[in-house]
C-alpha positions as CSV (number, residue, x, y, z in Angstrom):
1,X,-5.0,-8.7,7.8
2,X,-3.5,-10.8,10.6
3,X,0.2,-9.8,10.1
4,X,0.4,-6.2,8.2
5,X,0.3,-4.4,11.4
6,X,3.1,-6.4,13.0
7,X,5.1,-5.9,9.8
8,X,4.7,-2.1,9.3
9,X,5.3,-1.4,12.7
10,X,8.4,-3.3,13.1
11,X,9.5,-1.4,9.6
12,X,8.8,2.2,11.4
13,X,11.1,0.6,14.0
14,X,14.2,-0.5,12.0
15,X,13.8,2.3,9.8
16,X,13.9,5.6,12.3
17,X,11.5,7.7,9.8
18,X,9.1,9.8,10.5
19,X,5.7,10.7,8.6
20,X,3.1,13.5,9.4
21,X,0.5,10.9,7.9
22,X,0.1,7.5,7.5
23,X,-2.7,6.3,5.2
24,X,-3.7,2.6,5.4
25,X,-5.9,0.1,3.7
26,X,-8.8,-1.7,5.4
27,X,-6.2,-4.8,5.3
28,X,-4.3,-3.7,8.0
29,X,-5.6,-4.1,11.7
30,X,-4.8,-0.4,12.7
31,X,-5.7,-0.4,16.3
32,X,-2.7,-3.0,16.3
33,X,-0.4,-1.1,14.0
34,X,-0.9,1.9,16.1
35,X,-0.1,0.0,19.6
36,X,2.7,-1.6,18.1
37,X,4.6,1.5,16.3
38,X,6.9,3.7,17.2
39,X,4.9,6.3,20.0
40,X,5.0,9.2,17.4
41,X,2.3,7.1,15.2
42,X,-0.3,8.0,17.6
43,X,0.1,11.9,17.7
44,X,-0.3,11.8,13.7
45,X,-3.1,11.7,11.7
46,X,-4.2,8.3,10.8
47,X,-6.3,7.6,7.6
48,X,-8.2,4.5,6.4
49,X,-9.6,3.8,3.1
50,X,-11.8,1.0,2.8
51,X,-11.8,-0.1,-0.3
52,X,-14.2,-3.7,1.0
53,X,-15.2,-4.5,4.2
54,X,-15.3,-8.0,5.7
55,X,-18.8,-7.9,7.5
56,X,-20.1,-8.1,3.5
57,X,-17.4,-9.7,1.9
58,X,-18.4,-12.6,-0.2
59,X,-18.1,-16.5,1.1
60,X,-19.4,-19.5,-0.6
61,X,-21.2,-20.1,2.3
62,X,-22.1,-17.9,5.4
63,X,-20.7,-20.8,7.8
64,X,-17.3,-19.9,6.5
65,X,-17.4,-16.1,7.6
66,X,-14.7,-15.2,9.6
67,X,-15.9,-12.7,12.1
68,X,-12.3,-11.6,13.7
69,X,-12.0,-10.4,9.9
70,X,-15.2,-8.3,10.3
71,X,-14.2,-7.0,14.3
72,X,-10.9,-6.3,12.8
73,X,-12.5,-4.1,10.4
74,X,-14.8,-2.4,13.0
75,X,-11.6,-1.6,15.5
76,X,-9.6,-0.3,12.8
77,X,-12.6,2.2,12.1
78,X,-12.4,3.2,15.4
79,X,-9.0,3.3,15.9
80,X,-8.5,5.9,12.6
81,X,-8.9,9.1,13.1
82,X,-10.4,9.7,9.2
83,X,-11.8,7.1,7.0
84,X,-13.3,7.2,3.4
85,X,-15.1,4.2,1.7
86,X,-15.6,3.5,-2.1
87,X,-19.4,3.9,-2.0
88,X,-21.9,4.5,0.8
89,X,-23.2,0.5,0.1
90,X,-19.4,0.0,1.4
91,X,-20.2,2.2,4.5
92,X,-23.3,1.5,5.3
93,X,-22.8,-2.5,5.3
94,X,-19.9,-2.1,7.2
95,X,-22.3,0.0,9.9
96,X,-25.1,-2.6,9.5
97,X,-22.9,-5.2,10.1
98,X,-21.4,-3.7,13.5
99,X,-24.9,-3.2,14.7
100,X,-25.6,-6.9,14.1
101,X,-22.8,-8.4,15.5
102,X,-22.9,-6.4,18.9
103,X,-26.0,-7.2,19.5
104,X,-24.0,-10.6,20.1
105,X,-22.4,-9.2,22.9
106,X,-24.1,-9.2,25.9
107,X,-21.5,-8.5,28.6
108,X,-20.0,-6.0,27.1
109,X,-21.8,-2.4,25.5
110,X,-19.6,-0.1,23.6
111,X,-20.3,3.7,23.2
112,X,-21.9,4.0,19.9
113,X,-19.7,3.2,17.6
114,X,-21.4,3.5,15.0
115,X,-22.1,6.7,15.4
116,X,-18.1,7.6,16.6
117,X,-17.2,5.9,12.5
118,X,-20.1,7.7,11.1
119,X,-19.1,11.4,11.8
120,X,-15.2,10.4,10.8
121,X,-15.7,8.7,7.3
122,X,-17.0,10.1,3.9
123,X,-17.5,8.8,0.5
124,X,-14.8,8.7,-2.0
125,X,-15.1,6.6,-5.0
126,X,-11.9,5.6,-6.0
127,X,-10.2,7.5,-9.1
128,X,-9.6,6.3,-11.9
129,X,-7.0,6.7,-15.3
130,X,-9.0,6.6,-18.1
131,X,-5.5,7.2,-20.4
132,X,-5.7,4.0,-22.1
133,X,-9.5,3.6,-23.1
134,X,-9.4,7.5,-24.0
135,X,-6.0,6.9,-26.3
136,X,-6.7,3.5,-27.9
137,X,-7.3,3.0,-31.6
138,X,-11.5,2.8,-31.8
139,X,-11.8,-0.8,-33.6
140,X,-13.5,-1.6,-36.9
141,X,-16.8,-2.7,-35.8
142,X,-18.7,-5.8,-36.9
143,X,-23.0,-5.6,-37.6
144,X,-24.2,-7.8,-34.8
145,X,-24.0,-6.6,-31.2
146,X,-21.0,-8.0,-28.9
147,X,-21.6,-8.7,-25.2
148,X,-18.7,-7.9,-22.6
149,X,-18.1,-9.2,-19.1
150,X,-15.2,-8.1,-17.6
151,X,-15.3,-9.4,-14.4
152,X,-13.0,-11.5,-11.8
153,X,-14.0,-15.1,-12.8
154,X,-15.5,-16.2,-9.0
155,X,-18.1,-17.0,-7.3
156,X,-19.4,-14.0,-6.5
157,X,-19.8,-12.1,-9.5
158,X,-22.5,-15.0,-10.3
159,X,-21.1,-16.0,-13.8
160,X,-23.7,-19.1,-13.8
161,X,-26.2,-16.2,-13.9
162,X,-25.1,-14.2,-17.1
163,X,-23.4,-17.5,-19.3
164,X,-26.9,-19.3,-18.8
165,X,-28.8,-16.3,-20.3
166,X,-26.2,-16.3,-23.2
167,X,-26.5,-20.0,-23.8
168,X,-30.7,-19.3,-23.9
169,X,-30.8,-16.5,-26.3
170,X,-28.2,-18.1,-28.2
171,X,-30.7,-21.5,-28.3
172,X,-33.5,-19.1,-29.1
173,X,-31.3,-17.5,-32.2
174,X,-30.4,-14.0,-31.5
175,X,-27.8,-12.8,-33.4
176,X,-24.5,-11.8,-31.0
177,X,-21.0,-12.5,-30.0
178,X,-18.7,-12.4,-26.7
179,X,-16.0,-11.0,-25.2
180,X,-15.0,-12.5,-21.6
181,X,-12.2,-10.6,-19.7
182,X,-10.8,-10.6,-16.3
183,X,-9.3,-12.8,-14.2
184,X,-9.4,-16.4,-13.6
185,X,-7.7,-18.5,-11.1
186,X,-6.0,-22.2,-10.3
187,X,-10.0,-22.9,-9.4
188,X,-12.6,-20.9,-11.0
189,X,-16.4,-21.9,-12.3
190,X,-17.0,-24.3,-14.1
191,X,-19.3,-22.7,-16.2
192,X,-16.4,-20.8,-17.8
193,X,-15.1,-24.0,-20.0
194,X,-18.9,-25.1,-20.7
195,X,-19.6,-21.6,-21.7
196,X,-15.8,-21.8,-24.0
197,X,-17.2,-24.7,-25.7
198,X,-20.8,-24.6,-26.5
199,X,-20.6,-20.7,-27.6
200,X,-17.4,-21.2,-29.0
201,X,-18.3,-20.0,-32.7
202,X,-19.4,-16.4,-31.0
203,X,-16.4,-15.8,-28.8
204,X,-14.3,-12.9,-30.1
205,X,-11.9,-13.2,-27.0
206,X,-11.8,-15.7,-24.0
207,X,-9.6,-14.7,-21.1
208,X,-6.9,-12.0,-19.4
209,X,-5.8,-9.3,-21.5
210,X,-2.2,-9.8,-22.3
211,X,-1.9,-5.4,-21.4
212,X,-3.8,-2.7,-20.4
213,X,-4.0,-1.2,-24.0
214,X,-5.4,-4.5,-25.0
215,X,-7.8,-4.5,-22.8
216,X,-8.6,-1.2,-23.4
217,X,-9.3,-2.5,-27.0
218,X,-11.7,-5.3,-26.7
219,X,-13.7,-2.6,-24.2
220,X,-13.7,0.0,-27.4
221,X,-14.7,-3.1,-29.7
222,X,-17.6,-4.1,-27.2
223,X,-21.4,-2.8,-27.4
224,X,-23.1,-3.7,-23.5
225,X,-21.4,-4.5,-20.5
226,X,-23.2,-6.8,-18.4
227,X,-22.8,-7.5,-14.7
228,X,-24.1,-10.3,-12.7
229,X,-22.3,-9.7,-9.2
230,X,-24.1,-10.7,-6.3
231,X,-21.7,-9.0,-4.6
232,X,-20.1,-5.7,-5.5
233,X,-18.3,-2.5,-3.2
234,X,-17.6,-0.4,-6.3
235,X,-17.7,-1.5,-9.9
236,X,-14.5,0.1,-11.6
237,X,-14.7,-2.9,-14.7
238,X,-18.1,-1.4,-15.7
239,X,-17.1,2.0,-15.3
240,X,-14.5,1.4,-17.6
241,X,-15.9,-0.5,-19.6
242,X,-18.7,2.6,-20.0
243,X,-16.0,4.6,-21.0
244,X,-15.6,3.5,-24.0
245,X,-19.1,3.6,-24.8
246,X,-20.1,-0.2,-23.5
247,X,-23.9,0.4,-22.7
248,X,-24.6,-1.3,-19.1
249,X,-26.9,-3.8,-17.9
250,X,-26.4,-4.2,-13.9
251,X,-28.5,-5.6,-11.0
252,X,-30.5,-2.5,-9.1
253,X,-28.6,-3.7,-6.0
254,X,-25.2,-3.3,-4.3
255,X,-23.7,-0.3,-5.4
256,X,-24.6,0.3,-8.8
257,X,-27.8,2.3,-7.9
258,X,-24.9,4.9,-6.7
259,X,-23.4,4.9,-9.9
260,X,-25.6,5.0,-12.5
261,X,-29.3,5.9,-13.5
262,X,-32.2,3.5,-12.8
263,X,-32.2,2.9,-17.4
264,X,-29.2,0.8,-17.1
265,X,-30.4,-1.1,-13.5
266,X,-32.4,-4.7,-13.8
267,X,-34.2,-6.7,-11.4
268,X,-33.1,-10.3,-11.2
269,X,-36.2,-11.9,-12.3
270,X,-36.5,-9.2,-15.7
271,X,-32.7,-10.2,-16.7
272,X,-32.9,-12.6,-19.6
273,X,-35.6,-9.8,-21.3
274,X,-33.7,-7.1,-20.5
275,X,-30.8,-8.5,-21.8
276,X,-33.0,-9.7,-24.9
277,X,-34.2,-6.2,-25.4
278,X,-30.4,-4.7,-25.2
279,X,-29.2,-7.1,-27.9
280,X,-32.0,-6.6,-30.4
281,X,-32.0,-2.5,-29.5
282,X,-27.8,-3.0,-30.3
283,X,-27.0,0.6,-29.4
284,X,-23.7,1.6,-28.0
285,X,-23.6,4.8,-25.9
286,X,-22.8,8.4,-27.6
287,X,-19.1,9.5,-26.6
288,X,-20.9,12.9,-24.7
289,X,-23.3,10.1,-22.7
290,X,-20.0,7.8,-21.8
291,X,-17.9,10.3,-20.8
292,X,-20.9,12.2,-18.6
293,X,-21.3,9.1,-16.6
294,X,-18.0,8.5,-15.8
295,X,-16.0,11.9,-15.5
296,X,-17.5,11.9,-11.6
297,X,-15.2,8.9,-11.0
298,X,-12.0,10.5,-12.9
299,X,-8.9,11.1,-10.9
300,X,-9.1,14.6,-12.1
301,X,-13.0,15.2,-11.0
302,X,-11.8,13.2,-7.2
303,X,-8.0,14.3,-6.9
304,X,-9.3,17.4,-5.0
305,X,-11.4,15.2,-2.6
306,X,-8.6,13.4,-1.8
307,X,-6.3,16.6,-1.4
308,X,-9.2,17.8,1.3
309,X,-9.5,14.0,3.0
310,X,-5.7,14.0,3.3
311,X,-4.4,17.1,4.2
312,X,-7.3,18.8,6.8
């Protein structure tokens, strides 16, 4: 974020081309990238997709938020002449967040800006290739019920949260196994390698899925799909993981209540029963009810979206 402007702009320079767009990331400072470019990049259309935005991004701690992250954000909006965000929890933190951090600013008013990124952004989930979980081999299916999380192994996605309810209805003698996907890092919880040793004898797979047709395997070979996050500006894992037929169990916060119906939210405090409830029920989803739910976020159902974002 603090050197992507400087770099595209000096590559516009060297290079002599000319575009009639230019569609950016919400990684790249644009009111920068624009005063820094070549003169012609201001008499184009210029389009942002926010994929996250820093104002909600996740910290360990809210001392360590980096607010030229968040302003960066918030003058790149306004510096865009179109903008599109994953979900409306994506937009409407983002706008929540301006209002909260002006209100810091005592010297200096702007012109509603808020309202200026409001009429220039829409909603556009992101699409996504369903190829591989469509295509793959459906696995041979064991009796007991098998419990997915496919999530980045951080702090954010609360892992504590989901391994201790496992490790307690595991003590109290339900019947289950695992399956633990996505990726971990140099330094990741440590709840992982507790959780990798006392549940050991119900772990079908532990760790990064050597290809995207193997992962697109142990999704098929799953039953629920359970998410934790305390933080989340889309959910493409669980949508996935629905997909092929995972039933989901996710917090009625963030953005999931834009996704799916209220059957498949939980609040915090019901989790461990609902998740109870889900393992003893041990009911995947029909292949009519998967693919309903996530068609809406196929890149054939949004390419003509994107067509209209793009090219008005």
């Amino acid at each position: 974020m603090r050197l992507a402007a400087s770099l595209y702009a000096e590559k516009l320079h060297e290079t002599g081309q000319r575009f009639d767009r230019i569609l950016c990331s919400s990684f790249v400072d644009v009111a920068a990238f624009r005063g820094l470019a070549p003169l012609w990049v201001r008499q184009v259309p210029l389009l942002t997709y926010f994929h996250e935005n820093q104002f909600a991004y996740p910290v360990q701690s809210e001392d360590e938020r980096d607010f030229h992250f968040a302003l960066t954000n918030m003058t790149t909006a306004i510096a865009s002449d179109r903008l599109a965000f994953n979900s409306a929890y994506n937009l409407s933190t983002l706008l929540d967040g301006m209002v909260k951090i002006l209100k810091h600013s005592h010297d200096m008013k702007l012109d509603d800006p808020v309202g200026q990124i409001s009429a220039k952004s829409r909603v556009i989930p992101p699409g996504i290739d369903f190829s591989a979980i469509d295509t793959v081999k459906e696995p041979e299916r064991i009796k007991k019920p098998v419990i997915l999380w496919n999530h980045r192994w951080e702090h954010d996605k609360k892992p504590e949260i989901f391994f201790e309810a496992i490790l307690k209805l595991y003590e109290e003698g339900l019947d289950f196994n695992i399956v633990v996907l996505g990726e971990s890092f140099r330094k990741y919880p440590a709840i992982f390698d507790k959780a990798k040793e006392s549940l050991s004898s119900r772990i079908d797979h532990f760790g990064f899925a050597k290809s995207r047709r193997d992962y697109a395997h142990w999704l098929k070979y799953s039953d629920i799909v359970v998410s934790t996050a305390g933080h989340e500006f889309f959910g493409i894992s669980i949508i996935e993981a629905v997909r092929a037929r995972c039933r989901p169990l996710l917090p009625n916060s963030l953005s999931y209540p834009e996704l799916f119906p209220k059957e498949f939210l939980y609040d915090e405090k019901d989790f461990v029963q609902r998740l109870k409830k889900e393992i003893i029920r041990n009911k995947r989803l029909a292949q009519d009810k998967a693919e309903s739910l996530t068609k809406p976020f196929s890149w054939a159902t949004l390419a003509p979206a994107y067509v209209s974002w793009i090219g008005s």
